[in-house]
Every structure is written in C-alpha cells, then in structure tokens.
TILUMKE-788863 format. One record per residue (C-alpha): residue number from 1; residue in one letter; x, y, z. Coordinates in steps of 0.5 Angstrom, whole numbers, always signed. Example, Ala and Ser with C-alpha at 12.3 -4.5 7.8 and 13.67 -1.06 7.14 Angstrom:
2
> resi/resn/x/y/z
> 1/A/+25/-9/+16
> 2/S/+27/-2/+14
This chain:
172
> resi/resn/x/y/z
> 1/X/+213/+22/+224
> 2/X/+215/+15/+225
> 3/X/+219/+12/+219
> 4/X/+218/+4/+218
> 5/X/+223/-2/+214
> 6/X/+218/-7/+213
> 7/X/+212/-5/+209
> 8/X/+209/-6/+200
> 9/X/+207/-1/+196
> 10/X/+201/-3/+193
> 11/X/+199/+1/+186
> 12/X/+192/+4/+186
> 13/X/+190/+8/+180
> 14/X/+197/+12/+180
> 15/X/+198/+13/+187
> 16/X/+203/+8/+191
> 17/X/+199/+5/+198
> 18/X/+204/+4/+204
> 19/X/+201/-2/+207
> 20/X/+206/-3/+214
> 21/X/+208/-10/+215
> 22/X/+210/-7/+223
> 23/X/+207/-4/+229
> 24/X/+209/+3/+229
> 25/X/+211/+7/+236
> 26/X/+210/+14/+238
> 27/X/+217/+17/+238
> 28/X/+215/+21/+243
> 29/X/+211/+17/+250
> 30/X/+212/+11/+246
> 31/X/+204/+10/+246
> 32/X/+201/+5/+241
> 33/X/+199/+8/+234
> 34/X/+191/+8/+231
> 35/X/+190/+11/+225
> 36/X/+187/+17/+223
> 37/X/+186/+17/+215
> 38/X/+190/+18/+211
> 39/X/+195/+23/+206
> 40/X/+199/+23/+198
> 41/X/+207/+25/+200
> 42/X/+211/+26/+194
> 43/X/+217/+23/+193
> 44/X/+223/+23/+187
> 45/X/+227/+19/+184
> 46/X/+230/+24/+180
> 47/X/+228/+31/+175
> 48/X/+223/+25/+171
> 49/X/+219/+20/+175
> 50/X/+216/+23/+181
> 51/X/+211/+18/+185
> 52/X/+204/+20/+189
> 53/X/+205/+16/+196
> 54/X/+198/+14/+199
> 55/X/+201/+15/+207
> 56/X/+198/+13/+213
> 57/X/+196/+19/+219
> 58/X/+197/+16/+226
> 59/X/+194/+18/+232
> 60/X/+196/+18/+240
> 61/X/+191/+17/+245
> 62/X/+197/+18/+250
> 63/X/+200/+25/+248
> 64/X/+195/+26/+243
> 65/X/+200/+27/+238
> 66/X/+199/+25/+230
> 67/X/+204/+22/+226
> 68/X/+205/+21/+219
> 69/X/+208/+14/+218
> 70/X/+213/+14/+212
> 71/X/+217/+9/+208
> 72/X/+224/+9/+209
> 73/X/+225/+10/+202
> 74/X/+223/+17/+204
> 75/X/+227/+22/+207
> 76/X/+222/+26/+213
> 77/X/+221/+34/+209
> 78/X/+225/+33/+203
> 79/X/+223/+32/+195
> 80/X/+228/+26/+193
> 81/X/+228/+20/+196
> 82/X/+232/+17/+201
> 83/X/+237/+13/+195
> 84/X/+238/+19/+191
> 85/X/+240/+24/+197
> 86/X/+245/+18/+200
> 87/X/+249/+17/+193
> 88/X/+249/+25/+195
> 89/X/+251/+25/+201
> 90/X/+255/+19/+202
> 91/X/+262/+21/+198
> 92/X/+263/+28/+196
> 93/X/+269/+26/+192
> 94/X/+266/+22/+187
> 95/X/+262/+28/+184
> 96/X/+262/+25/+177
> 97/X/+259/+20/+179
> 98/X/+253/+22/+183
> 99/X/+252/+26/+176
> 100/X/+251/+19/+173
> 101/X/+247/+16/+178
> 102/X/+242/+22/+179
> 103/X/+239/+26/+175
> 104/X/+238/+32/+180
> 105/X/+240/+39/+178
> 106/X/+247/+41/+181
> 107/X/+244/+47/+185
> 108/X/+239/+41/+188
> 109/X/+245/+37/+189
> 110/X/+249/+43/+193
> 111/X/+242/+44/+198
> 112/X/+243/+36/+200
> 113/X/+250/+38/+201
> 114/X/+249/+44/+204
> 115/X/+243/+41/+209
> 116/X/+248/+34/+211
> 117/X/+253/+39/+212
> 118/X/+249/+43/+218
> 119/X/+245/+36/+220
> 120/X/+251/+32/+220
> 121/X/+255/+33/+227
> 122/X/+247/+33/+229
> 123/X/+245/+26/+227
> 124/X/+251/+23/+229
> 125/X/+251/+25/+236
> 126/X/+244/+22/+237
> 127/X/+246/+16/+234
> 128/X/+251/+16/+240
> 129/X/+247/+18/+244
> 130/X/+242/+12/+242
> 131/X/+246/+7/+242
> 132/X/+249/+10/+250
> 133/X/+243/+10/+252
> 134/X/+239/+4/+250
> 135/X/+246/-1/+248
> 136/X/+244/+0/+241
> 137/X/+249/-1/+236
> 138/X/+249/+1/+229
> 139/X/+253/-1/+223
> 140/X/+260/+2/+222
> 141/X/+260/+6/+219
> 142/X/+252/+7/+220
> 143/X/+248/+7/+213
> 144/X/+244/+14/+211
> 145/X/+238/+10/+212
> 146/X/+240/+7/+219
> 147/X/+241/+15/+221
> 148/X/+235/+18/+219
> 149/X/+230/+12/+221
> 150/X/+234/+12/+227
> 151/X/+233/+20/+229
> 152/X/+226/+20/+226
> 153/X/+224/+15/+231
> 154/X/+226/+17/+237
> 155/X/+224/+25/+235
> 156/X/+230/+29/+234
> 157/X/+229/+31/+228
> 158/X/+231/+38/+225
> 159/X/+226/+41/+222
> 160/X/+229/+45/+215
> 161/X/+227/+53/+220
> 162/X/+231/+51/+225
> 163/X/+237/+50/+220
> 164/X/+242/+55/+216
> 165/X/+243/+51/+210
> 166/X/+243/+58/+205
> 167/X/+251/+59/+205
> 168/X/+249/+67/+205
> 169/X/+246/+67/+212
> 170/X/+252/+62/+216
> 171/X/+256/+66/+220
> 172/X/+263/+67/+217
C-alpha cells in the first residue's frame, strides 16, 4: 500500500479516479511501481455521502509484491476518510465538537478512538524512528495525515487483527 499527496480526481459516471501526479515507490525494496489494473475503494465523509474511488494496483517486478496506491484523503483499512478520523482523534476534549464537525455514530466514534488509542504509541514510534534513521523531520506536533502517510510509506502499517481495539478483550 502506498499513499500518495499529489494527485486529482476526476468524476466518471460516479466513480472518483485517483489520477497520481507522483512516481510512487515500493515501501518494501523501494523498487519502481507499474500498474497492474485497477480497483473501486469506498470512503465516507460522513453516515450520508459515501463515494466510490477508482484506484490503481501497483506491481513490483523487484519483490514482486502488489500495492494498492491510495489518496491521503483516505486512512489505509478504514470507512471514514482521513478528515473525519483526524476531527476524531486529534482533541478528545472538544466531543461536542466533533458531534458538530462529523456526522458519524457515537459507537463508530468510540472504535476510531479506541484503535488511535492502540496505534497511537506505535505510530509515533516510527515516526521517530524515521525521522532517526533518514534525518526526516516532521512537523511538531506532526498532523494525522503526516503520520499515516509516513507509517504507510514505509511499511509499518498495523493491520486491524494484529490489534486489540474491543475494550472487552484488553487485559485488565
């Protein structure tokens, strides 16, 4: 999975194609990426207006692994777009709020709490890692977009089975 910054979407027949305006990487070997077809992702921007993305699959000649090539409006395995989870995540204390700015059911708002509460020490320890090993730096704070981009880049995503977010199957 590769999540690019610069791109357009361009409206067909109700779909949104991602049409990258970057040369995207392999995460894993860095090898260059070709396409291999294409698939439709699905992305909320609230409990009303859902829209149908026309992605692209990447193929690596080198580690011979497929890619999917994601805007970073969209959180890699989630629903809700990348705006709504970050009005989400971002302050805690403001939950009126984020009732006002997103329209998502308060049980959908508890899971995105509880899965940056299980990533979150995670994700900012790659980014320190990152930033250590490639003399990167990254805003400070750095933005949910940055993070995300910047774990999904350089494959270490979580994926949602390696982590506990039911609050009824933490340990105690």
């Amino acid at each position: 999975m590769v999540l690019i910054r610069n791109y357009r979407l361009e409206e067909e027949g109700g779909l949104f194609c991602v049409i990258a305006m970057e040369t995207s990487h392999c995460p894993i070997c860095q090898g260059m990426l070709y396409k291999r077809g294409t698939r439709q992702r699905g992305v909320s921007k609230n409990e009303e207006d859902k829209h149908i993305l026309l992605i692209r699959r990447l193929y690596c000649e080198r580690c011979k692994c497929i890619h999917h090539e994601l805007p970073d409006c969209v959180v890699p395995y989630k629903r809700y777009g990348t705006e709504v989870i970050e009005k989400i995540v971002t302050d805690d204390a403001q939950s009126k709020v984020h009732a006002e700015l997103t329209s998502c059911s308060d049980g959908t708002k508890r899971r995105i709490l509880g899965w940056w509460a299980a990533v979150m020490y995670y994700f900012f320890s790659v980014l320190q890692t990152l930033s250590q090993r490639f003399k990167v730096s990254f805003n400070n704070p750095p933005t949910f977009k940055e993070i995300v981009r910047a774990v999904t880049n350089s494959n270490n995503w979580i994926f949602s089975s390696q982590v506990c977010t039911r609050s009824e199957s933490r340990p105690k």
